[in-house]
N, C-alpha and C positions, 0 to 999 in steps of 0.2 A: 769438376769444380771450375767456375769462371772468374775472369779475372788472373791473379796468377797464383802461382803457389802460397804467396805470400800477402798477397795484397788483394782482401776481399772487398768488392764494390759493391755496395748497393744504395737505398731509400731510407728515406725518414717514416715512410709509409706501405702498405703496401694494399690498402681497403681504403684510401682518400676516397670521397666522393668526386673532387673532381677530377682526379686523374679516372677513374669510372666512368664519370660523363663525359668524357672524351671519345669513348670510343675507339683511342687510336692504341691502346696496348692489350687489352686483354678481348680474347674474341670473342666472337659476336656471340648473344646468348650461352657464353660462358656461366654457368649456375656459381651464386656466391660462394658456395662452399670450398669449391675448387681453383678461386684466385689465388692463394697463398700456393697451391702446388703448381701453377703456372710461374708465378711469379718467380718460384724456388728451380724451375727449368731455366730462367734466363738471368737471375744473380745469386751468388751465394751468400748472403747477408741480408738484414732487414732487420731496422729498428722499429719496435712498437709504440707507439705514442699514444695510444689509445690509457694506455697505464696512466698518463701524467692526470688526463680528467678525470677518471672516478677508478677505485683499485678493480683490477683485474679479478675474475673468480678460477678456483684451481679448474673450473673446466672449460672455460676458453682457451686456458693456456694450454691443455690437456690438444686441445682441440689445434691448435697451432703446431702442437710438437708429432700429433700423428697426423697432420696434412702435410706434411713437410719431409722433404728425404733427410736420411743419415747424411751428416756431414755438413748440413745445410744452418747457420749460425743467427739466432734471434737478438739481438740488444733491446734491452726493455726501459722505457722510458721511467723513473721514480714520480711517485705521485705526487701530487702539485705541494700537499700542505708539509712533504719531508722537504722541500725545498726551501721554502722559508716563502712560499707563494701564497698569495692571499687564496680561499679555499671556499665555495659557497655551501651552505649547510648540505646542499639538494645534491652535492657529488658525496656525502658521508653516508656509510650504509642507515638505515632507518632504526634499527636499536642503536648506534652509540650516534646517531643526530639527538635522540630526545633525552641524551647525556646532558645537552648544553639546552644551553637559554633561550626558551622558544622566540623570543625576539630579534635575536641575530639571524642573520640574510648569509654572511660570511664570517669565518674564522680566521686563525695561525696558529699555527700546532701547539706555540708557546702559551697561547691563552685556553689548550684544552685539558682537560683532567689528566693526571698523569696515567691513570686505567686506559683513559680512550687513547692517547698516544701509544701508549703498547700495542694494545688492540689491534690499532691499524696497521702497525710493524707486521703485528704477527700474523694477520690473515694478508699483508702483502708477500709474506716469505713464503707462507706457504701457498700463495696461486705462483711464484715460480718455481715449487718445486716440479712439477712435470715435465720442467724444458730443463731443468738441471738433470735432473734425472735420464731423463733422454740424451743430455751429450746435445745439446741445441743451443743451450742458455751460454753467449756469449759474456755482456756485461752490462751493468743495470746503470744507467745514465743519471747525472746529480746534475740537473742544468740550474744553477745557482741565479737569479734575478737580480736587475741591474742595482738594488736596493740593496743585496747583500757584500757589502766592500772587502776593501782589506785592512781590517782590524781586529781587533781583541773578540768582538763577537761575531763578524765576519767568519774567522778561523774556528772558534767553537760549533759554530754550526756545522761545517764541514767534516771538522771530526766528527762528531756526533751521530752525522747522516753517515759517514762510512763504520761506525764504529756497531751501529744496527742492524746492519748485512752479516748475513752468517752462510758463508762456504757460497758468496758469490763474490764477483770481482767489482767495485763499482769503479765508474769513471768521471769526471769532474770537466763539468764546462760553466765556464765563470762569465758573466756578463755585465761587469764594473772594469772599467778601465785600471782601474787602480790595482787592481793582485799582478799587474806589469805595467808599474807608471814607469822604472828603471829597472837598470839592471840588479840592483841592489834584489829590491823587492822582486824582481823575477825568479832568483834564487831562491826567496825565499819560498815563494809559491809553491816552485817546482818539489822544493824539498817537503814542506808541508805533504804534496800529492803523494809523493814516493813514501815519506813514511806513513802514510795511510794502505801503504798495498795497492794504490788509487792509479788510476791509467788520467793520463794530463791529456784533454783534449787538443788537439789544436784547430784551431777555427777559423773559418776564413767569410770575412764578411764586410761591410765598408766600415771603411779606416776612418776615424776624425772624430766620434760619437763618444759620447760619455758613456753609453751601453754596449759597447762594442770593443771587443778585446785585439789588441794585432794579435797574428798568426805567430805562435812562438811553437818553433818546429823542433821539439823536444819531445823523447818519452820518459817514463816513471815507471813502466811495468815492465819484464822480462817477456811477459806474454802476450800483449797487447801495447800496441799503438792507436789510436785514434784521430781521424781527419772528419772535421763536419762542415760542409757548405753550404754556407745559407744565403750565397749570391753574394754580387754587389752593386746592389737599384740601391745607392746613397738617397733618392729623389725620394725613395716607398720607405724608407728606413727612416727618413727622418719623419714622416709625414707619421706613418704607422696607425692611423686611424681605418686603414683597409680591413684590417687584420693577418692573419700572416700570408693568404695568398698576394695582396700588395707589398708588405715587407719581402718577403723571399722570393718575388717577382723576377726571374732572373737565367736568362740563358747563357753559359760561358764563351766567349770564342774558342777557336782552336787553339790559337796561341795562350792564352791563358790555362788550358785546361793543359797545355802541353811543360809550360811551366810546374802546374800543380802537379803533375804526374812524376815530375827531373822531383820534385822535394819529396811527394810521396815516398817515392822508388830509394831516397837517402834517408828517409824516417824508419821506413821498414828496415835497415840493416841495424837497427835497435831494441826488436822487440820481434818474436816470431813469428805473430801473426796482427794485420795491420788493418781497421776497418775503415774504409772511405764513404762519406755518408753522404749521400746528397737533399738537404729540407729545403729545395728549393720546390717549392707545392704549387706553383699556379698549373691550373690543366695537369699535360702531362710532362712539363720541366723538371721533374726527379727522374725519369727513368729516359729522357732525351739528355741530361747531362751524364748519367751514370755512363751510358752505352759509348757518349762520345768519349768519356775520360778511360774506359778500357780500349778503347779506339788507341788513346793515346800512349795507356802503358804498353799497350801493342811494338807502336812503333819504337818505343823505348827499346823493346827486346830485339829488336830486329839487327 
């Protein structure tokens, strides 16, 4: 296990095309098949994000949990339309697309038949059963859109998307400044997370933005803690018309990451085991920040 006992480092990704077309982590004429078991030699973590654009089928997942060693821990990103994300028809499987109205382009879960809402529950739970089953399936990510605040249906949603999950663990990353405008409301958030069973992300990413949450370095689960970095290019963030490899444009200094590491290393003595995630995707800026931030937990221990 890399990283430390406690404190699992890895990616947002681990099949990104452009950390691929870099060339500079996975070797050379490395066959596709075999990147996830490369990947699973040099972190023990990895979130999938593939899930958020179109549901995952039971045998890719299948496919991930036997490339992959024992011990070796996946987080799955939730799909875009459980999140309260605008959804294009062409990501819904082809029987419950011709459910809805051939003339819509995109959906929201709340404008679709209450049949196809289950529907998609249910063939999303079951393509994670092979990684649950395996002892793989860490925790299923709820990254909530900056559109989702903190209100009355804010919170309903929330429950709602954890209350769907059956015998996994989900995790919450908020993206409205408002679920921590004060301290008032940070309580209440946190409490909201905790009594959902729900792991409270903390996120670190540039400060000042209406879509951008501060870092509140709290956990909510006995079992899990969670840290997700998605850099801080303020210049690509506000701009955001790159797409994410402009927004999460971003390599850490040392000092910075040496900082992240003093909070991390105090997060984990909250939660038994703690995943540090790096979405910083341009090239290969995910696994050049991962490597330097175990660098960092390193010298911690020293």
């Amino acid at each position: 296990m890399r990283s430390t006992a406690s404190v699992l480092v890895g990616t947002s990704s681990f099949a990104d095309r452009n950390l691929v077309a870099t060339g500079r982590f996975y070797p050379p004429a490395l066959p596709a098949a075999q990147r996830l078991a490369y990947y699973a030699s040099q972190f023990p973590v990895v979130e999938i994000d593939s899930s958020y654009y179109a549901l995952p089928a039971p045998s890719a997942a299948h496919g991930w949990a036997s490339r992959s060693p024992d011990g070796f821990t996946i987080n799955v990103k939730a799909f875009r339309a459980f999140t309260g994300h605008q959804t294009p028809l062409s990501a819904l499987p082809a029987e419950l697309r011709a459910e809805l109205p051939a003339e819509q382009q995109v959906t929201f879960m709340n404008r679709m038949p209450g049949d196809v809402r289950d529907e998609l529950w249910r063939r999303f739970q079951l393509a994670l059963e092979p990684l649950r089953l395996s002892g793989r399936l860490g925790t299923v990510l709820f990254q909530f859109p900056a559109w989702i605040q903190a209100n009355a249906a804010g919170e309903a949603l929330v429950r709602y998307s954890a209350s769907r999950l059956e015998a996994c663990v989900p995790a919450v990353e908020f993206r409205h400044r408002s679920w921590f405008a004060d301290a008032a409301r940070t309580e209440r958030t946190l409490g909201l997370v905790r009594d959902l069973g729900a792991v409270h992300v903390v996120v670190d990413q540039p400060a000042g933005f209406e879509d951008a949450v501060p870092a509140v370095w709290a956990a909510t689960h006995d079992e899990y803690a969670m840290l997700r970095l998605h850099g801080r290019n303020a210049a690509g963030w506000r701009r955001g018309a790159g797409g994410s490899s402009e927004r999460f444009d971003y390599v850490y200094s040392p000092d910075e990451l040496a900082e992240l590491a003093r909070q991390a290393q105090q997060l984990a003595r909250l939660a038994r085991r703690t995943h540090v995630v790096f979405n910083t995707n341009r090239e290969d800026q995910g696994v050049v920040n991962a490597r330097a931030f175990e660098q960092a937990l390193a010298e911690l221990a020293r």
